[in-house]
Structure formats: C-alpha cells, structure tokens
Residue, then its C-alpha position, 0 to 999 in steps of 0.5 A: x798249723x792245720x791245713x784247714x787253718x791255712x786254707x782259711x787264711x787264704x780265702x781270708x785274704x783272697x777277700x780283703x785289702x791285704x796285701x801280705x801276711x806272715x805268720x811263724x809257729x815254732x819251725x813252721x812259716x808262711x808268708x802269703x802275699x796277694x798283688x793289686x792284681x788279686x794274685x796270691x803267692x805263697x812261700x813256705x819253709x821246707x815241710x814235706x808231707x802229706x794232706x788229704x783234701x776235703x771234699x771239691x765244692x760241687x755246684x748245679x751249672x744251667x749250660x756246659x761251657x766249651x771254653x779252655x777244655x782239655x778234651x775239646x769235644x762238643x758238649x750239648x747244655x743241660x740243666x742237670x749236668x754239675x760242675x766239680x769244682x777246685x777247692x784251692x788255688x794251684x796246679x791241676x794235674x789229671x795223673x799222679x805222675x807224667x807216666x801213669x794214665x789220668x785219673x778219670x777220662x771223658x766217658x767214664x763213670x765215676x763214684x763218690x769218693x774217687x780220686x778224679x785229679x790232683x792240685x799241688x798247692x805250696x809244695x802239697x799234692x792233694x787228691x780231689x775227691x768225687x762228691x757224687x757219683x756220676x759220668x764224666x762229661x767233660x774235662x774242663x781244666x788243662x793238664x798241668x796248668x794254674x787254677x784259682x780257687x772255685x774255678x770249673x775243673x769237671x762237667x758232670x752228669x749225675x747217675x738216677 
C-alpha cells in the first residue's frame, strides 16, 4: 500500500463515524481505530522503511499566535506572516536525533525545499519540507510532542 493511499484513508476516517478499519495486502497490515474522542490510533506490522513526506500545507494567518510555543518570545501580529503547517498526524521533532542541533531555529532564513523538522508517524520518520522561502519567526510546536494533523508547526515571514 502506497504512503499517499494510507494518508488518505486517515484523513478519510479523520471525517467519518468510523470507528476502526483494518485492512491486509499480502504481508502488509494496518488497523486504524478512531475513539468517540476523535483520537486515532494506529498499529502496523513491523515494515521499516523509508518515505519522503509531500510537501506541509501552507496557510496565509491574519495574527501570530503565542500560545504552546517552544521558544516563548513575543511575536508582534502581522498579516503577511504564513504559518507551516503538519500534513500528518504524529510526533514533531525539531533534530534528526537527541545529539544533533534542530533543523531550523528562530531567526533563521529558510529555502524552498529545506528540511525544518521531522514527524514520525506508525513507526516512519518524515521530513518536512519548506514551501516557501522565508525567516523563521516563530516556532510554534514543542520538541518532541504529539501533533494532529494540520496543526501550526511554524510561523513564517515570507522574503520579497
């Protein structure tokens, strides 16, 4: 089963009344169960491997929010400021490992295409990539934490 294939059944049942799916391709299986509490848990048979993540959704945000970010500095509210968005549902984390730096800090300039923090979702460390060039404004999502699908992981401003 595609990666592309399993997002969308997510985001599927994400929307609906159902409350688990279980699905089996040959040595492949996947059971996605969904709570009243419209909670997701996913199990997956052991099956390592790699998948580049498509691109975040990027989204134009009228004012900068201040509310659980993980550098807690004051952020003045701007119209053209864009907020980078998680594209899955999982666990952020801001380096590729505990001893490495982060991937992009406040302050910094960032390019289409570059690497600004992972989420590991059933078992599957995806990069998430940059849309648009800019500088980091504010890093909205905590270190090592749970995130929901579309949830606010980056306040950006756009370069001219």
């Amino acid at each position: 089963m595609e990666y592309k294939q399993i997002q969308e059944l997510i985001k599927t049942i994400n929307k609906s009344n159902i409350s688990e799916l279980s699905i089996e391709e040959g040595d492949f299986k996947i059971v996605i169960k969904q709570e009243s509490t419209s909670q997701i848990q996913y199990v997956a048979a052991p099956q390592q491997q790699y998948i580049q993540q498509p691109q975040p959704v990027v989204q134009q945000q009228a004012t900068a929010t201040t509310t659980g970010t993980a550098e807690k500095q004051p952020v003045a509210a701007s119209n053209n400021y864009i907020t980078i968005k998680s594209p899955m549902i999982g666990t952020f984390y801001r380096s590729p490992s505990p001893d490495k730096p982060a991937f992009v800090n406040v302050g910094d300039e960032i390019k289409q295409g570059q690497v600004l923090c992972i989420v590991e979702a059933m078992k599957l460390f995806n990069e998430i990539e940059s849309e648009i060039s800019g500088r980091i404004i504010k890093v909205i999502a905590d270190d090592c934490t749970p995130i929901e699908y579309d949830q606010p992981l980056f306040l950006v401003e756009p370069l001219n």
